[in-house]
C-alpha positions as CSV (number, residue, x, y, z in Angstrom):
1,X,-22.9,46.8,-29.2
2,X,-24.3,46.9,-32.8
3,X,-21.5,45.2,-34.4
4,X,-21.4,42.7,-31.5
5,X,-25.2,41.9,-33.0
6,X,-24.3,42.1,-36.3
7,X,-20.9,39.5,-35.9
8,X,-23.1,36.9,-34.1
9,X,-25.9,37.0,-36.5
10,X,-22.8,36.1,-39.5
11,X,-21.5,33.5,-36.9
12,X,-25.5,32.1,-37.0
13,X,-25.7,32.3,-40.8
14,X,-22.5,30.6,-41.9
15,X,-22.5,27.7,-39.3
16,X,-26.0,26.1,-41.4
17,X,-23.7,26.2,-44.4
18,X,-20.8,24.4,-43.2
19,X,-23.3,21.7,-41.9
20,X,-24.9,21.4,-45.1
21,X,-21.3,20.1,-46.9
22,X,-21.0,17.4,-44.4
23,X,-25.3,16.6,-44.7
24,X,-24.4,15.7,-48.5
25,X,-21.5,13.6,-47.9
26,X,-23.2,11.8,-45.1
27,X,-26.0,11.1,-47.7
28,X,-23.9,10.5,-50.5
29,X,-21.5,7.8,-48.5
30,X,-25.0,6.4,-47.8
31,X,-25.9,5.6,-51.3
32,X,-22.3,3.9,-51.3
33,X,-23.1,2.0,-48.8
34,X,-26.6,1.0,-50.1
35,X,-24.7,0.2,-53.9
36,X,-22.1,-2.3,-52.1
37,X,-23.4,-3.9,-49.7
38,X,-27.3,-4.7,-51.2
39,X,-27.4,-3.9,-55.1
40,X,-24.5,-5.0,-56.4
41,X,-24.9,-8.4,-54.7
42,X,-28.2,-8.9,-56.0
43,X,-27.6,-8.0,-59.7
44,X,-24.5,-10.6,-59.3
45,X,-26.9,-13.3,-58.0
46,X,-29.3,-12.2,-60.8
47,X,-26.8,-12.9,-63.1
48,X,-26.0,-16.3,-62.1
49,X,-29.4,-17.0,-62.1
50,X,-29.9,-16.1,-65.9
51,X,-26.7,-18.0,-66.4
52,X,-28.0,-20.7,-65.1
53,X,-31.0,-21.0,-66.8
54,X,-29.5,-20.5,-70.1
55,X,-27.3,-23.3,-69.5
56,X,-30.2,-26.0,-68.9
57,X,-29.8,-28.6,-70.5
58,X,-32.0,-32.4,-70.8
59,X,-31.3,-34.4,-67.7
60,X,-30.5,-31.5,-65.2
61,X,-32.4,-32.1,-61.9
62,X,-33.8,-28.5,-60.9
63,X,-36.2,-26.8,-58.1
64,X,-38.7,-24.2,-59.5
65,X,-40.1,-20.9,-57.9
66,X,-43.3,-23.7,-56.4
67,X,-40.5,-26.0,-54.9
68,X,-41.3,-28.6,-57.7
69,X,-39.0,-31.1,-58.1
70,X,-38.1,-32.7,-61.5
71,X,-35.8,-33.6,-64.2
72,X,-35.6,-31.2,-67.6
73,X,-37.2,-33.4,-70.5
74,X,-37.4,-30.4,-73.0
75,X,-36.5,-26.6,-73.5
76,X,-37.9,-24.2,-75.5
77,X,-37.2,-20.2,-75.7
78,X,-39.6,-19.0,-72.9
79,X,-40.8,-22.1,-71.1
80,X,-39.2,-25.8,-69.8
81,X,-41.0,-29.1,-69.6
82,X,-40.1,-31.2,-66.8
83,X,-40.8,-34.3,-65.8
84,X,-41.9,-34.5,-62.1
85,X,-43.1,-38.5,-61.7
86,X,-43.4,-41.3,-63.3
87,X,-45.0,-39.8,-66.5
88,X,-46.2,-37.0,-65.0
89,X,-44.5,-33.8,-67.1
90,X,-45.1,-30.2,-66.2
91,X,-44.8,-27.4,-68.3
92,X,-43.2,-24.5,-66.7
93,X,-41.9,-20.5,-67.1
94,X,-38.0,-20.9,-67.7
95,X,-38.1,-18.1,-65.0
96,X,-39.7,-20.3,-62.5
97,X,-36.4,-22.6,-62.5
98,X,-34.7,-21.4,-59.4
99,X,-32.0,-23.7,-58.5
100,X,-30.1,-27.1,-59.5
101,X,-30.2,-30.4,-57.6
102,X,-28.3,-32.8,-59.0
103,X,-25.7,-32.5,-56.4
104,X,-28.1,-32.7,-52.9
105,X,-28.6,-35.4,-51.7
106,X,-32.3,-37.1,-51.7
107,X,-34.1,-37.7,-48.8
């Protein structure tokens, strides 16, 4: 009857062990997951953001961060003037530039 005791007791101890290989895959497939489907996308759409931006250029029509719209007059290394109406220009963060406009339509 002892060793009846004694071979359950090992059956008890080794099946927390075997679950514990399977818990770190589970978690490490998670992180996978995570990577492809939510961080990778947003460092690609970071990067064709900063592309963007680095590739203004005098007469592109743009949106900042505000949802100002106006035309780029001037660009310097940190910051872009824009002109939003009439005479009216605004300086602005580069960073604030969010998108382009020059291809939707006006309403």
């Amino acid at each position: 009857m002892n060793i009846l005791v004694l071979l359950q007791a090992a059956g008890a101890q080794a099946a927390p062990q075997a679950g514990m290989g399977s818990f770190w895959v589970m978690i490490i497939l998670l992180f996978v997951v995570m990577y492809l489907f939510m961080i990778r996308p947003q460092r690609k759409q970071q990067k064709e953001l900063e592309k963007f931006r680095n590739e203004l250029k005098k007469g592109d029509k743009v949106v900042t961060a505000g949802g100002i719209y106006g035309v780029v007059d001037e660009i310097k290394d940190r910051s872009v003037l824009i002109k939003v109406d009439g005479e009216v220009k605004l300086r602005v963060d580069k960073n604030s530039i969010v998108r382009d406009y020059t291809d939707a339509q006006q309403q």
